[in-house]
C-alpha positions in Angstrom: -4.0 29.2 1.6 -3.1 39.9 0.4 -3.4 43.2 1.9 -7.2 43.7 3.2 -9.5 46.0 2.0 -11.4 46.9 5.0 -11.4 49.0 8.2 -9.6 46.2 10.3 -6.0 46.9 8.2 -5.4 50.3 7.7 -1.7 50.2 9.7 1.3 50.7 7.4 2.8 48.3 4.8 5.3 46.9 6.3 3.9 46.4 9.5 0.6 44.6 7.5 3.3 42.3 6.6 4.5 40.8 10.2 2.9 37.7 9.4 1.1 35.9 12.6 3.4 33.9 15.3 5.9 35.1 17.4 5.9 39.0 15.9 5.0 42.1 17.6 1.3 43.3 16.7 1.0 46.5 13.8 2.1 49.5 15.9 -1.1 51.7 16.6 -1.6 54.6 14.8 -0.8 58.0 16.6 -4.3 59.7 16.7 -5.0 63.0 14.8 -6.2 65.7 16.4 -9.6 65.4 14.0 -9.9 61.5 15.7 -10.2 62.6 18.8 -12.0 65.6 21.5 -10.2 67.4 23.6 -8.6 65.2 26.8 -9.3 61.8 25.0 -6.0 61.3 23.3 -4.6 59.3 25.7 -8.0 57.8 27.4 -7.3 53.9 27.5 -9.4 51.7 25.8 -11.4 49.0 27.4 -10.3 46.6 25.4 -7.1 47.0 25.8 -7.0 45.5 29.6 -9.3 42.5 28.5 -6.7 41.7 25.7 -3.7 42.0 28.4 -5.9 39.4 30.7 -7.1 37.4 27.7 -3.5 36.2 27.3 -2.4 36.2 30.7 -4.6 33.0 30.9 -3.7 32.0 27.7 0.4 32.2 29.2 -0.9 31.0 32.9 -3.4 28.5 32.3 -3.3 27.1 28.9 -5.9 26.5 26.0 -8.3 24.9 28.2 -8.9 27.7 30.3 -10.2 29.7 27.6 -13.8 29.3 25.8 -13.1 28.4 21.9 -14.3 32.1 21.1 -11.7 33.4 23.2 -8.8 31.3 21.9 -10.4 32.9 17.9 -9.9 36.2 20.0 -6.6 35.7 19.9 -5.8 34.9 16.6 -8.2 38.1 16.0 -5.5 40.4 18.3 -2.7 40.0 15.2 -5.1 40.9 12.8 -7.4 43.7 13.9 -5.2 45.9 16.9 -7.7 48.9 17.4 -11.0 47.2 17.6 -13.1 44.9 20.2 -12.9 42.1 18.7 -15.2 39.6 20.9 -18.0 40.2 19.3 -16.5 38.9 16.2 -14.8 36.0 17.5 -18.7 35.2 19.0 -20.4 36.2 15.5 -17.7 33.0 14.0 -18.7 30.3 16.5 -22.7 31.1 16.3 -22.5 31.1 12.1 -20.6 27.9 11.8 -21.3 26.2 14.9 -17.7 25.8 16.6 -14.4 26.3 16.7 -14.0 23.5 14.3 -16.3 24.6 11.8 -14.5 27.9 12.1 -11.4 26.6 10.7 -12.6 24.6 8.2 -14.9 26.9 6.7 -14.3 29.1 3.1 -12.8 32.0 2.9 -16.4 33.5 1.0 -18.1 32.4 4.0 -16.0 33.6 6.9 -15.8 37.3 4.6 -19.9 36.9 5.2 -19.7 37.5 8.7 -20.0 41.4 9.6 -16.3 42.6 10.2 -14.2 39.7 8.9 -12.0 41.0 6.1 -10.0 39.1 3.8 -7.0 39.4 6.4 -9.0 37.6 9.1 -10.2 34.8 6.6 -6.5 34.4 5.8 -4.9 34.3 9.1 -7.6 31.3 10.2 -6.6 29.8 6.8 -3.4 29.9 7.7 -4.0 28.4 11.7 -6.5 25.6 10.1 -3.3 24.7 7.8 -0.7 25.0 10.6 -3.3 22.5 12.2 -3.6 20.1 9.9 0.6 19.8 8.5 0.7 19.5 12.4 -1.6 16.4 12.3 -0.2 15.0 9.3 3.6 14.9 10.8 2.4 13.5 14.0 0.9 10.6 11.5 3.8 10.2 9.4 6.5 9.9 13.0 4.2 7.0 14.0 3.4 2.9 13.0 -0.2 4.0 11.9 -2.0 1.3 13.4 -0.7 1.8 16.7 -1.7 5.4 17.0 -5.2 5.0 15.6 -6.6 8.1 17.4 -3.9 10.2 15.5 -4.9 9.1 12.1 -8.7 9.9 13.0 -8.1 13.4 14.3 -5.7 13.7 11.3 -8.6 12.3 8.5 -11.4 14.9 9.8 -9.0 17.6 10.1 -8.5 17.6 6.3 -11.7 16.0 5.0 -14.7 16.8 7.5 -15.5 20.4 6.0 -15.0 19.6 2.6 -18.4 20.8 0.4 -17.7 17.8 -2.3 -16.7 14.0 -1.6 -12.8 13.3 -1.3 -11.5 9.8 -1.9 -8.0 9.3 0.3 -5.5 6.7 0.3 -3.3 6.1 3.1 -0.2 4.0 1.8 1.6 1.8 4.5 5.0 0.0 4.4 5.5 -3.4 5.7 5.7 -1.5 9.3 2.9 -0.1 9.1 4.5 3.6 8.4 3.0 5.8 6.1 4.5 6.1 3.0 2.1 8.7 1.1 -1.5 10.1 1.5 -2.8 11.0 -1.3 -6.1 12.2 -2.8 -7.2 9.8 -5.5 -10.2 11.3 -6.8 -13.1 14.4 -6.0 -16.5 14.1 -6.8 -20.0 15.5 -5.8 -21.8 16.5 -2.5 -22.7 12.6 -2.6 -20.7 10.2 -5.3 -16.9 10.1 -5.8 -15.7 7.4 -8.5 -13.4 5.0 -7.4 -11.3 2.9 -9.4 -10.2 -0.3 -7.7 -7.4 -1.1 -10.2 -6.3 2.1 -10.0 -6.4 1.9 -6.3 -3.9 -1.0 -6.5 -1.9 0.2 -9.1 -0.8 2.9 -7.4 0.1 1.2 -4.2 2.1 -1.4 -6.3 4.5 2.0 -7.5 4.9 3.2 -4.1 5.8 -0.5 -2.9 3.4 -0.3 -0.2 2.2 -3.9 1.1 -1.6 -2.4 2.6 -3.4 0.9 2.4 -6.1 2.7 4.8 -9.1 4.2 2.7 -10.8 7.3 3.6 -13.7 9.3 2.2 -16.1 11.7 3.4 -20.0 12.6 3.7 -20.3 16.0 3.2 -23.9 15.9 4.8 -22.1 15.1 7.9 -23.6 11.9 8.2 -20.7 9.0 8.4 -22.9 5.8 8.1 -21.7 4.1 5.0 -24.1 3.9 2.0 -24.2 0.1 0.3 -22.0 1.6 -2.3 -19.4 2.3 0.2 -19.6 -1.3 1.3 -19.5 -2.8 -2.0 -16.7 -0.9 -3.4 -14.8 -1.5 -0.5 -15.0 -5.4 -1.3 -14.0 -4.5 -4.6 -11.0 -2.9 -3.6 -10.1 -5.8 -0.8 -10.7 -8.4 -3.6 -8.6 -6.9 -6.3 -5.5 -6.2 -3.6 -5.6 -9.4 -2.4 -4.1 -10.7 -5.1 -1.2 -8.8 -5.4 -0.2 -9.2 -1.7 -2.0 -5.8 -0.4 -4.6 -5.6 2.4 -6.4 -3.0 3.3 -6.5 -2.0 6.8 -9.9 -0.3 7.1 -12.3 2.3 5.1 -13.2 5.3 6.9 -15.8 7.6 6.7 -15.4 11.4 7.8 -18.3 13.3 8.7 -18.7 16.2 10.4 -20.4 14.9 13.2 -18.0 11.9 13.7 -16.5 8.7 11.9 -17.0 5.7 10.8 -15.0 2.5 10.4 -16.6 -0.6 8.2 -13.8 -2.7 10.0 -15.1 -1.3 13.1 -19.0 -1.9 11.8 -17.8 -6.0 10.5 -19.0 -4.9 7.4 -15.4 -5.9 6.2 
């Protein structure tokens, strides 16, 4: 975020390399006469019709026709060409909850699931990250302030499955544009420290005039903890002075957000 070492990636090198999007999937391998009885070589497989239809209705009807196992089906097509791969997809959304959770989770814990080889973990790697650079240019386009939904979705795309605490700064121009987002600091499953004069020094060498700040709860709980609130202060009081406001503070959880602007606890 790489060749795989199970069953589900045993076509030829150069087809293993064909990448994702927009390429034609690994070329089936011509059965041996040991893979098969007599009169079966050419018996269809009946997968191979519900793969056809699966993206007919992806082509037809878009994203929301489909159940979020059946849109990790597809992703699943690229990677594993000779297998039903529903079961899978289904095994994916029942471990980790949803589609979401999918995409967010580590590449040990997606491997845990019975027939997800490192190729698999790597192409949902690779779709989470497509996701989020996707979110994150969407943001940067935009006056932030005026396409608060966008900065939301964008926040718990990249902090919402994160095991330890992440402390983000969002860094706005006079305009309201994002300048940078950057990660100021990791912690633990509960703490991050926070420095608010480092906070402000930073903002001060980027020129920005006011700055969003984000942090997660990896227990998935967003309410903010009193030393959420009284950092925040902190941070307000010490920008203050030097001509930058802060906007908001943010808290990403996996089961929603929370804004202590929103909460008037700021």
């Amino acid at each position: 975020m790489a060749s795989s070492g199970g069953n589900d990636d045993d076509a030829a090198p150069e087809a293993r390399r064909s990448g994702l999007f927009g390429l034609e999937e690994r070329p089936e391998r011509v059965p041996r006469k040991a893979d098969t009885k007599p009169g079966e070589a050419s018996a269809p497989r009946h997968h191979d019709g519900h793969r056809d239809r699966l993206r007919e209705r992806f082509a037809n009807a878009g994203a929301d026709a489909l159940a979020d196992y059946e849109l990790l089906e597809l992703i699943l097509f690229r990677t594993i060409p000779r297998r039903d791969v529903k079961p899978i997809a289904k095994a994916l959304i029942a471990r980790f909850g949803s589609l979401s959770e999918v995409l967010g989770a580590p590449h040990r814990r997606l491997t845990e699931v019975p027939g997800v080889k490192h190729a698999v973990a790597l192409d949902i790697a690779i779709v989470a990250a497509i996701n989020r650079r996707a979110m994150r240019s969407a943001v940067r386009q935009r006056e932030v302030l005026s396409s608060w939904a966008a900065v939301i979705d964008y926040c718990t795309a990249q902090m919402a499955h994160e095991a330890r605490e992440q402390f983000r700064i969002l860094f706005l121009d006079k305009k309201n544009a994002l300048i940078a987002d950057e990660v100021q600091g990791t912690g633990t499953v509960d703490h991050t420290p926070v420095y608010p004069r480092e906070v402000v020094r930073r903002a001060l060498e980027l020129n920005a005039t006011a700055i969003i700040l984000v942090h997660n709860h990896p227990s998935g709980d967003p309410t903010p903890s009193r030393a959420d609130i009284e950092m925040t202060k902190t941070i307000i009081e010490t920008a203050k002075s030097l001509g930058i406001s802060v906007h908001d503070h943010i808290i990403i959880g996996k089961n929603g957000h929370a804004s202590l602007k929103g909460l008037r606890l700021i």
